[in-house]
PLY file of the C-alpha trace (Angstrom):
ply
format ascii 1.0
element vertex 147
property float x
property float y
property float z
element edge 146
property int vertex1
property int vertex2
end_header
0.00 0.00 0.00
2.68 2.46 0.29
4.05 1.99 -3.11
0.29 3.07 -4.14
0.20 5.87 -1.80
3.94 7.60 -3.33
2.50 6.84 -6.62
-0.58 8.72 -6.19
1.64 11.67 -4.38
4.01 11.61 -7.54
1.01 11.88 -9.87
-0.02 14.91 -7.75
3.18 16.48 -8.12
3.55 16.35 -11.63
-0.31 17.27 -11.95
0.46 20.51 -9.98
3.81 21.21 -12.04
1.70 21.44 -15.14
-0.65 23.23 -13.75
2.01 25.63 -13.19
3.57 25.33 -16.47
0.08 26.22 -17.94
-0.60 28.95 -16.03
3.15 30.48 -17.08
2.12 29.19 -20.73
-1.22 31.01 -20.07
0.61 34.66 -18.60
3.53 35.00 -21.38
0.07 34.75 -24.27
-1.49 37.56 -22.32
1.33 39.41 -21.62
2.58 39.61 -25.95
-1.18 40.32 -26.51
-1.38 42.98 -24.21
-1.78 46.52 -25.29
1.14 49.33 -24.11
-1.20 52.37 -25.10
-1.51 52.87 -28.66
-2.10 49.80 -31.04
-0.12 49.68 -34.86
-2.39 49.39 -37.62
-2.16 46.60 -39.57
-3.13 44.65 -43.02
-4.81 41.90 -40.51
-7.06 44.97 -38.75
-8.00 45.85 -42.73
-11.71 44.93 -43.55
-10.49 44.43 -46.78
-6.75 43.92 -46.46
-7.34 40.14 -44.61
-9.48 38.59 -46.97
-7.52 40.02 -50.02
-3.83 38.17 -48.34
-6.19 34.96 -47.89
-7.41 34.98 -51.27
-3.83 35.54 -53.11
-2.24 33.30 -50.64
-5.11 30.23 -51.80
-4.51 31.31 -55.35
-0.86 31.12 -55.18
-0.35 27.92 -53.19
-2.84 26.38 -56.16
-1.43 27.95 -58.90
1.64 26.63 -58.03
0.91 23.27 -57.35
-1.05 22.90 -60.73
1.69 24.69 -62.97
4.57 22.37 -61.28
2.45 19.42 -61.81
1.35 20.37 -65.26
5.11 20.87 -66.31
5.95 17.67 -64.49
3.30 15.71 -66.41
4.21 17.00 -69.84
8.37 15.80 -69.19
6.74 12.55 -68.15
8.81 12.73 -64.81
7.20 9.65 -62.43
3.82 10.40 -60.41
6.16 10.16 -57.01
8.38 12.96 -58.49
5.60 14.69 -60.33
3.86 14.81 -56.49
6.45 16.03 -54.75
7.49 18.82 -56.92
4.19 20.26 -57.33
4.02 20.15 -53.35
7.59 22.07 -53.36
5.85 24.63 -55.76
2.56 24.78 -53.92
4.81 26.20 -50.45
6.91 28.27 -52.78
3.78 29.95 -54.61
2.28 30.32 -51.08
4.90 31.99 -49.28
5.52 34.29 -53.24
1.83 35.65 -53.01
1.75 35.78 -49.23
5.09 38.17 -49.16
4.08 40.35 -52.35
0.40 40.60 -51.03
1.61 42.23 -47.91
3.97 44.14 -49.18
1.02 45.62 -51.33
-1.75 45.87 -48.75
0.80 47.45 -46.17
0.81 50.95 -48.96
-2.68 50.49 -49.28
-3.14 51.13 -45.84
-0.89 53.76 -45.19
-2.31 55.62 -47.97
-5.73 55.03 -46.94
-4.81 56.44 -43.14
-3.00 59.27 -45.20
-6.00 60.10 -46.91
-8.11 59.87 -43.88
-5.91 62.09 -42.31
-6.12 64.53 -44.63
-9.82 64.60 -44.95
-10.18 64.94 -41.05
-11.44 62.05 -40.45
-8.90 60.40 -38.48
-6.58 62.60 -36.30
-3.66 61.87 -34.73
-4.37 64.17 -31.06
-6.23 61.14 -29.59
-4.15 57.84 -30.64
-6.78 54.58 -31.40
-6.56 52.15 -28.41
-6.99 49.58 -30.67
-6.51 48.46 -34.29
-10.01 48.43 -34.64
-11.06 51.98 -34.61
-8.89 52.56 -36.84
-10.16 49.73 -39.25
-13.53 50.88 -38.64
-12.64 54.37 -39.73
-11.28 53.16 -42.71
-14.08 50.74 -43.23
-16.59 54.15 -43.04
-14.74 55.73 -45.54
-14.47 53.41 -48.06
-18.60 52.57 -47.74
-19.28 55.94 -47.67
-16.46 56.50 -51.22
-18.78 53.54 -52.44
-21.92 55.05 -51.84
0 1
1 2
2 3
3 4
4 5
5 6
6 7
7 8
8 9
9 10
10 11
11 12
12 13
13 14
14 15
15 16
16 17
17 18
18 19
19 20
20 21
21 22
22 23
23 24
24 25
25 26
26 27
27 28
28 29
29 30
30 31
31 32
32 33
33 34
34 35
35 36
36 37
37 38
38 39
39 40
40 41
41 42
42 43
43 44
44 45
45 46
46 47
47 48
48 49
49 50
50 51
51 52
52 53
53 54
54 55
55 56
56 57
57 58
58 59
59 60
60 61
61 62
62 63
63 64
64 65
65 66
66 67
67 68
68 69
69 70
70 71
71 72
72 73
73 74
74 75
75 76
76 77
77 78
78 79
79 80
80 81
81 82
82 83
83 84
84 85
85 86
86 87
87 88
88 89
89 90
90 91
91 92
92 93
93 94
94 95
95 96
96 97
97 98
98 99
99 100
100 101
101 102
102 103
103 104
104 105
105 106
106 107
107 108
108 109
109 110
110 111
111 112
112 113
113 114
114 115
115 116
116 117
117 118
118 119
119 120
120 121
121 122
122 123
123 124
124 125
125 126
126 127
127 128
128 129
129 130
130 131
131 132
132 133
133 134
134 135
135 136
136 137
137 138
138 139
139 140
140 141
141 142
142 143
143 144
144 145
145 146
């Protein structure tokens, strides 16, 4: 009975220590999501911006895939080579559209703030606390451009 009794208090032990590694898991993801006063503006905040990176990202992981595996097929390289390559070019067309979509949408944005700046709808006395004014701002303007 003993042997049962330091088993169960060695279960508790390492029960409790990852507990505490949770809860340390659990402060360090509050503490990087945590605002320090004013929040940057970003392409993911962008009503737009988001869904636009999504789509080119999809289109470029596909379009790579199917133009490796199209140039693969017509070299008659084997299916297992054919496979892997258009993988390879899947990741690489990915990561392409992901980098240059960004890089767009990031001037898009600034010029968007710029222009909301300059129209006096956004000022820059009374910093957002969030991203998300500021995405609603923009959101406003371009509905209302639409309209």
């Amino acid at each position: 009975m003993a042997k049962d009794d330091k088993k169960a208090d060695k279960a508790k032990g390492d029960k409790a220590k990852g507990d505490k590694a949770k809860s340390a898991k659990d402060s360090k993801k509050k503490a990087k999501g945590r605002s320090t006063g004013s929040e940057a503006i970003s392409v993911a905040a962008h009503p737009r911006g988001a869904a636009q990176v999504r789509r080119a990202k999809g289109c470029g992981g596909i379009g790579g895939f199917a133009i490796a595996a199209y140039l693969s097929y017509t070299a008659h390289v084997p299916p297992e080579i054919m496979g892997l390559r258009a993988l390879v070019a899947g990741i690489a067309g990915y990561m392409l559209a992901w980098a240059c979509s960004v890089t767009v949408w990031r001037y898009v944005v600034l010029a968007e703030i710029r222009a909301l700046m300059e129209s006096g709808r956004l000022t820059t006395e009374e910093p957002p606390t969030a991203a998300a004014p500021a995405a609603d701002a923009m959101a406003e303007a371009v509905s209302e451009d639409g309209d």
